[in-house]
C-alpha positions in Angstrom: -24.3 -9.4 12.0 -25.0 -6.0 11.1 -22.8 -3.1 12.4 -26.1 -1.8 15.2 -25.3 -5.9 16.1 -22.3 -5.0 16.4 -22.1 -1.2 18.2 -21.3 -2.5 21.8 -18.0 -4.5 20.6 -17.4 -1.6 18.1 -17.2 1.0 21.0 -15.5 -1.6 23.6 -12.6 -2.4 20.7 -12.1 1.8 20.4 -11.2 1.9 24.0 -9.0 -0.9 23.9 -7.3 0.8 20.9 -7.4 3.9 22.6 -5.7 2.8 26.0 -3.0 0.5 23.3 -2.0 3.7 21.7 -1.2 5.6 24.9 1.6 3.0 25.3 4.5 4.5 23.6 5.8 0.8 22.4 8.8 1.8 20.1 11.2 -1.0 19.1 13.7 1.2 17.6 13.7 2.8 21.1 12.8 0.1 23.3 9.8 2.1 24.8 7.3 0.6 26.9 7.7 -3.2 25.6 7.3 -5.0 28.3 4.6 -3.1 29.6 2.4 -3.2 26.1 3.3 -6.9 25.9 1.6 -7.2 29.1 -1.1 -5.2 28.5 -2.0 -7.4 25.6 -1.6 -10.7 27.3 -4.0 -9.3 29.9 -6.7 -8.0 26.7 -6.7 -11.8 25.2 -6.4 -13.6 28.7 -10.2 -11.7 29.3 -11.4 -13.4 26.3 -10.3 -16.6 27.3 -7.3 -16.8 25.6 -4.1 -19.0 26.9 -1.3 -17.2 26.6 2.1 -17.9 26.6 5.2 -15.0 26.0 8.6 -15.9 25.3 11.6 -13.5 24.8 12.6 -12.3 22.2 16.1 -10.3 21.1 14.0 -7.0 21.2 10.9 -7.4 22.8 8.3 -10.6 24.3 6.8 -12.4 21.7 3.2 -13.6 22.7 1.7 -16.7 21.2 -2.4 -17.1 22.3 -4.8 -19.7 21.8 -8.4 -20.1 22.6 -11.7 -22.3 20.5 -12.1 -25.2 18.6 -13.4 -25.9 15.6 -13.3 -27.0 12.2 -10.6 -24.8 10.9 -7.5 -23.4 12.8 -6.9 -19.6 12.1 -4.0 -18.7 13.1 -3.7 -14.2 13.3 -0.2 -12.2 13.0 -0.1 -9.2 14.5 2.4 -6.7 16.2 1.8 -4.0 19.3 5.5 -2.5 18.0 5.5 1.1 16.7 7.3 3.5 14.7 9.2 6.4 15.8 6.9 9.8 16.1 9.9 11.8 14.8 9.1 15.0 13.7 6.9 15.5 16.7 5.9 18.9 15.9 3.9 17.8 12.7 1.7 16.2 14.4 -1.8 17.9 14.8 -2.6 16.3 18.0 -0.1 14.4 20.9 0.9 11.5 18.9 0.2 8.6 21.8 -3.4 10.4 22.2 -6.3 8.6 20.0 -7.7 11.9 18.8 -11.1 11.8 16.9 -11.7 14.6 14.0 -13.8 14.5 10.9 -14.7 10.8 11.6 -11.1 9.6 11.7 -8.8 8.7 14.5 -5.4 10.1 14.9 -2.4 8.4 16.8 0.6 6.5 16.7 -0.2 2.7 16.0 -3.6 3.6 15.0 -3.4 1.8 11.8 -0.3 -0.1 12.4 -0.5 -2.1 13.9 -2.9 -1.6 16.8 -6.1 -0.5 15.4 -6.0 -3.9 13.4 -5.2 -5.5 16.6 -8.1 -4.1 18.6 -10.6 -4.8 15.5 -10.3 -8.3 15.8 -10.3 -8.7 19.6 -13.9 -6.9 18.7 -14.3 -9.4 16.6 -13.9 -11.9 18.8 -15.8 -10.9 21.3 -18.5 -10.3 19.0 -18.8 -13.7 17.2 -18.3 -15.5 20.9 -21.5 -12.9 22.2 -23.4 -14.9 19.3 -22.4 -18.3 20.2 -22.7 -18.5 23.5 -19.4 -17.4 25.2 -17.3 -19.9 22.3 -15.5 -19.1 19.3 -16.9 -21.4 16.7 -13.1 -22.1 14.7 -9.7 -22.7 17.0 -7.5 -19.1 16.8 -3.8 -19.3 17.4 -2.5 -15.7 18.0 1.5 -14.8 17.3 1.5 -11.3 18.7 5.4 -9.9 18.2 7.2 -6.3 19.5 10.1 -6.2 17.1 8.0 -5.9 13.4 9.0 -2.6 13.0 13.0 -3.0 13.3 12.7 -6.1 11.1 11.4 -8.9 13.2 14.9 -10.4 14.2 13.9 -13.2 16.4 10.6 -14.5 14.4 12.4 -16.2 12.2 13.7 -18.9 14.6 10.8 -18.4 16.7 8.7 -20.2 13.8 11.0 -22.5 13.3 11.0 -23.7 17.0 7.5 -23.2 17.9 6.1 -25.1 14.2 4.3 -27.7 15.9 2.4 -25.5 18.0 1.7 -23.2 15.0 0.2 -25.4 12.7 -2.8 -24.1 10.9 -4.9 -24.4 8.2 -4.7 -20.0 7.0 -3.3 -16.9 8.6 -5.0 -13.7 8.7 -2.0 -11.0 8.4 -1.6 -8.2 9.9 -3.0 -5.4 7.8 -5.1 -4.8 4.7 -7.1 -1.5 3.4 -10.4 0.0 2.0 -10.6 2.3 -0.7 -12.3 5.8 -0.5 -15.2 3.7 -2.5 -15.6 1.5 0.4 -13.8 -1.7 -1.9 -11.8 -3.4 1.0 -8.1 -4.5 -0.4 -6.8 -8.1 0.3 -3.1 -8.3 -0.4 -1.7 -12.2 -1.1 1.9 -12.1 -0.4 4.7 -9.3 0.6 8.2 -8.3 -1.0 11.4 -9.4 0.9 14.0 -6.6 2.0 17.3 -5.9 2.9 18.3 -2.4 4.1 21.8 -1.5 3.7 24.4 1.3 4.8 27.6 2.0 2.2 30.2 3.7 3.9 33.0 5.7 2.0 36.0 7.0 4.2 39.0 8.5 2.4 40.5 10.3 4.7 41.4 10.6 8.5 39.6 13.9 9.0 38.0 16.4 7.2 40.3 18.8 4.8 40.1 22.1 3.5 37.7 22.2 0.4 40.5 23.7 -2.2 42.1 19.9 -1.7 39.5 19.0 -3.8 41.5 19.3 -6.9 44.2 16.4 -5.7 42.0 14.7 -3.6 39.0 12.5 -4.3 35.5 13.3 -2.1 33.3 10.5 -0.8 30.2 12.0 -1.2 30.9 11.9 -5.0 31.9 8.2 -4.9 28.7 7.3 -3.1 27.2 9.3 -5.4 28.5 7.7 -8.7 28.1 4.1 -6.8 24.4 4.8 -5.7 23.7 5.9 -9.4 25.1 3.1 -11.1 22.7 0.3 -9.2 19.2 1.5 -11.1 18.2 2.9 -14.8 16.5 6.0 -15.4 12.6 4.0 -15.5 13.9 2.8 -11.7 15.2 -0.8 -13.0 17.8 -2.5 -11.2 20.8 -2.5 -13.4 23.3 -4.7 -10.8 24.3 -7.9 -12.9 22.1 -11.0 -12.0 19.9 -9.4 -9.8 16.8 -10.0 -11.8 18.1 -14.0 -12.8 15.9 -15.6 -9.9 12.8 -13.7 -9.9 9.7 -16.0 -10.5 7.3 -14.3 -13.7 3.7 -13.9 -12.5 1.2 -16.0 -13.3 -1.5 -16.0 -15.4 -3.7 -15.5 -12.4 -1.3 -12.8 -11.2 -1.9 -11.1 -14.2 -5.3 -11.4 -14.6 -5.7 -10.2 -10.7 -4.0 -7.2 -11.6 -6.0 -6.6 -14.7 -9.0 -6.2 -12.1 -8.1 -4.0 -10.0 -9.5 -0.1 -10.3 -6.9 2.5 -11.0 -7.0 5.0 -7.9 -3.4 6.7 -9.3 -5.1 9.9 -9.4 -6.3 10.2 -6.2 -2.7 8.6 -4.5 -1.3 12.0 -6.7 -3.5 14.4 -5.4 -2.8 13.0 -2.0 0.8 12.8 -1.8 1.7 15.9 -4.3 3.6 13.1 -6.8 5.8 14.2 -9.2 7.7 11.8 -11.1 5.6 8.2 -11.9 7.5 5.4 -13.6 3.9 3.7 -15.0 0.4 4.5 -15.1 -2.5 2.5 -15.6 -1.8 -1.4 -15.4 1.7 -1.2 -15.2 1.6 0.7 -12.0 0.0 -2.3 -10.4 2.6 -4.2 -12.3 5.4 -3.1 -11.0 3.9 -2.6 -7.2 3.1 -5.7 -7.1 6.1 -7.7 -9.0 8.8 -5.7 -9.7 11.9 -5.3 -7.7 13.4 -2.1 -6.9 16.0 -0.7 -4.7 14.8 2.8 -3.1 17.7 5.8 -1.3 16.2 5.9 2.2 18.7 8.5 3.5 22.2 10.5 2.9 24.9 12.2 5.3 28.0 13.4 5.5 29.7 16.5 5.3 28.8 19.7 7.3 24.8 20.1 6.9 24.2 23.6 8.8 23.3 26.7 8.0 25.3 28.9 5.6 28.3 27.5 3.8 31.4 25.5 5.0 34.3 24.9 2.2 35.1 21.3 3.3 36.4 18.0 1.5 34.2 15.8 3.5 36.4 12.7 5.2 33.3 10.0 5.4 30.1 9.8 4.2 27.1 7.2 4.0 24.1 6.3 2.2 21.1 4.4 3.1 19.4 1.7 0.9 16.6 -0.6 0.8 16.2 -3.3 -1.7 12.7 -4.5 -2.3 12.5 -8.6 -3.4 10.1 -10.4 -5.5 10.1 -14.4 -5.3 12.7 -16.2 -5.7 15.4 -13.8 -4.9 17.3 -14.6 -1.7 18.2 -11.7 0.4 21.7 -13.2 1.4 22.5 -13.8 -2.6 21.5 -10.0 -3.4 23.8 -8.5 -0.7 26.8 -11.1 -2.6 25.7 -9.3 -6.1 25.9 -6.0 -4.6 29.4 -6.3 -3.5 29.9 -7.4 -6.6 28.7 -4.7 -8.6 31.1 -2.6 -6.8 34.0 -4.1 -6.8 33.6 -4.5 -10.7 32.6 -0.8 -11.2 35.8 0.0 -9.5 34.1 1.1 -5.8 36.3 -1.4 -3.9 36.8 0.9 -1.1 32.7 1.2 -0.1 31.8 -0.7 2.5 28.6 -2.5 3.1 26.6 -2.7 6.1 23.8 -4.3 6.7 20.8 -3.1 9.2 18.2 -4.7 10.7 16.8 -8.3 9.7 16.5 -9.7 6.0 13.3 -10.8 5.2 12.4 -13.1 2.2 9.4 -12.6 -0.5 6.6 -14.6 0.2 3.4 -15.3 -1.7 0.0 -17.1 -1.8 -1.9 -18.9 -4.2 -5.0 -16.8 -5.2 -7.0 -20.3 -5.9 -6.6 -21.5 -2.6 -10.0 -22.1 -0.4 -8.5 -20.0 2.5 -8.3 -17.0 0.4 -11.4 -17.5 -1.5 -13.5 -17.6 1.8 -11.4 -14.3 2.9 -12.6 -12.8 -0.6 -16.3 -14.0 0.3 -16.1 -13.1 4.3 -15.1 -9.5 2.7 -17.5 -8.7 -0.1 -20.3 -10.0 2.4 -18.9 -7.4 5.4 -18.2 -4.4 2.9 -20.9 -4.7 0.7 -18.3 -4.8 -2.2 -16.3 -6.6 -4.6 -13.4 -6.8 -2.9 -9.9 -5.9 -4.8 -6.9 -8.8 -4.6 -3.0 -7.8 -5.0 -1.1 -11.1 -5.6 1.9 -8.8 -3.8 1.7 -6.0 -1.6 4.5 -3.1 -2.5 6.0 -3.5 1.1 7.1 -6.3 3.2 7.4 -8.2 6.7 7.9 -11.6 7.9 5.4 -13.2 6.2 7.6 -16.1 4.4 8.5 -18.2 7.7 4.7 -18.4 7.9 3.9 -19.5 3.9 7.7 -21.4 3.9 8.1 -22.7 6.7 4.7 -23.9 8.4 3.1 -23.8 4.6 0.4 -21.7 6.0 -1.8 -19.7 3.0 -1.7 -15.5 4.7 -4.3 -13.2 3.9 -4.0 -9.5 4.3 -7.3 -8.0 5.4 -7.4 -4.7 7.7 -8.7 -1.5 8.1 -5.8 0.8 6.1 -6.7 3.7 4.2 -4.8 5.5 1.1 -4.3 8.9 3.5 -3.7 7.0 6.4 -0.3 8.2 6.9 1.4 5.1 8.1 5.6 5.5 9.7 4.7 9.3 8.9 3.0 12.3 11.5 -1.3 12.3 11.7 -1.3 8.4 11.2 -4.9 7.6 11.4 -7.9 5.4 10.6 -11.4 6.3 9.5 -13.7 5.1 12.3 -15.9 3.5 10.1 -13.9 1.3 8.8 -12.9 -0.4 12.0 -16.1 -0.8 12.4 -16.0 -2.6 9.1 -12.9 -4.2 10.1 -15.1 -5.8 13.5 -17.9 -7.2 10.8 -15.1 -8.8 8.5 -13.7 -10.6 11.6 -17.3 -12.1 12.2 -17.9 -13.2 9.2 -14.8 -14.6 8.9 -14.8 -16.6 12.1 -18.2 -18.0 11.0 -17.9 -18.6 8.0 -14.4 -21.3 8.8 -16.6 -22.8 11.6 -18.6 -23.4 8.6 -16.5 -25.4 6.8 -16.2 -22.5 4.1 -12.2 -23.5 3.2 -12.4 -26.9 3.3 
């Protein structure tokens, strides 16, 4: 179907994302939940969807089902958003869907509920064709709680597998570059985020203690340096012992795909780059790294104050390749300290774990995504073996043995987690197209 084919469903999808993003649905928050689980049960119930929603530790998880066909798809999305923290640099209210210079501004735009609303289009689109049915069987896991970590999906997976089965799952996001090449990632890194305390003392103390008395910002300090090299290698002992080497195809994946460095430097004012060329996409997509998300402690006003601080904390995240277990990394961590003679730091550990996961890039699923793609776009489509971030992909590849795509509607200045997130509006209208062909194409008997 071509995109004048496909105006109406274009248009009616913009609403819907329109009227999702005025629903502030924060998890770190727990804002408007409920009431953005509902209005999502009540979006797929008009299509026909069955939908059941179960609670979860955060917010309702929804799991919808409507067709038959050949081929079960089963979609992962999430109606959760981030935080719109610092408000005022936004350019526009952050839970208004503001249109300028042919892209769309808001909060959830891109993630997750512009992807979300392009493939209800979708739906609607391909069952306009065919007579009011879908032409493949979609099962729909629609979560709240992605962006603090997913805590309940986990088990929820593990529960609900019968119900789940299917033979490939669409993830939940995916990008086009500025020369219209859509971007399907195969797999996600694992994560653990971290807090290491350091208390030394009951209460703060005059600054000129400093010469008897040890500080905790310097021990966190010395700790924090001692976990990476200079080139941003892990240096904690055994960290690197279960990561599985790339493939052949891995490599050879990466060996295709375009550098756009340049243009991610220009965007984001980078500075300091640990590879160029190749070995950028190298190390996105397979190396494992552990990143300073945050410091405090101490007095952090204006002017000066001649303190020995009492406490202090630093915030980590630890990105995972397969076949490094979360659980095993936080055990080598403690480690590390103890031998480097930081006993008295304390970890705590924040939100969820979430393991590595990865998909074959010979399997028919993902060679009909790659062909459903280049037909919508119009382009050779570009395929990460890994995408640099992560989510709660593995309970879907481990545990129901279900091959995930990534395939969405992202682009490189989209500004996702940050102020102006946004999406160009032509590509959710290519996002609608991809979810046609795609449907059609499985009813087809394309991955079989």
């Amino acid at each position: 179907m071509t995109q004048s084919d496909l105006s109406a469903h274009i248009e009616r999808g913009l609403s819907d994302l329109r009227d999702l993003v005025a629903l502030e649905s924060v998890s770190a928050q727990g804002r408007m939940l409920h009431e953005t689980a509902a209005s999502v049960s009540l979006l797929l119930e008009a299509e026909g969807f069955s939908v059941q929603q179960y609670a979860g530790e955060v917010a309702p998880i929804l799991l919808a089902e409507a067709g038959q066909g050949p081929f079960t798809l089963l979609i992962y999305n999430h109606y959760d958003v981030q935080p719109e923290d610092p408000v005022e640099l936004w350019d526009s209210p952050p839970f208004v869907l503001t249109e300028r210079d042919g892209r769309l501004y808001g909060r959830g735009a891109s993630d997750d509920k512009g992807e979300l609303a392009s493939r209800l289009a979708a739906v609607r689109a391909v069952k306009a064709k065919n007579g009011g049915t879908l032409p493949i069987k979609i099962k729909w896991l629609i979560e709240g709680e992605e962006e603090v970590g997913s805590p309940s999906l986990v088990d929820f997976v593990e529960q609900h597998a019968a119900e789940l089965t299917a033979d490939g799952c669409w993830w939940e996001f995916g990008g086009i570059r500025a020369d219209g090449r859509p971007i399907l990632s195969l797999g996600l890194k694992g994560i653990i985020c971290v807090e290491l305390r350091c208390k030394l003392s009951q209460s703060d103390l005059h600054s000129s203690m400093g010469a008897v008395v040890d500080n905790p910002l310097y021990r966190l300090a010395k700790a924090v340096a001692s976990l990476r090299a200079d080139d941003g290698t892990v240096t904690i002992t055994g960290f690197h012992d279960a990561v599985r080497p790339p493939s052949e195809a891995d490599h050879a994946a990466i060996a295709q795909i375009p550098s756009d460095l340049d243009l991610i430097k220009n965007t984001f004012g980078l500075q300091r780059i640990f590879a160029e060329g190749p070995d950028y996409y190298e190390r996105s997509n397979f190396k494992p790294v552990v990143n300073i998300n945050g410091w405090g402690g101490g007095y952090q006003g204006e002017g000066s104050k001649t303190v020995l601080p009492a406490e202090g904390f630093v915030k980590l995240d630890f990105r995972l390749v397969p076949d490094q277990d979360p659980d095993q990394i936080v055990r080598l961590l403690r480690s590390h300290l103890d031998e480097h003679g930081f006993g008295e730091i304390e970890i705590v550990e924040l939100e969820a774990h979430q393991k590595p996961a990865r998909t074959d890039a010979g399997h028919p699923f993902v060679q009909a995504c790659i062909a459903a793609a280049r037909t919508a776009h119009g382009a050779e489509p570009i395929v990460h073996p890994s995408a640099g971030g992560s989510g709660p992909m593995s309970p879907f590849t481990d545990t129901l043995g279900v091959p995930c795509v990534a395939a969405g509607i992202g682009n490189h200045a989209g500004r996702v987690h940050a102020p102006n997130e946004n999406i160009v509006r032509e590509h959710f209208a290519q996002g609608v197209a991809f979810g046609v062909e795609l449907f059609e194409r499985l009813g087809q008997g394309a991955a079989k």
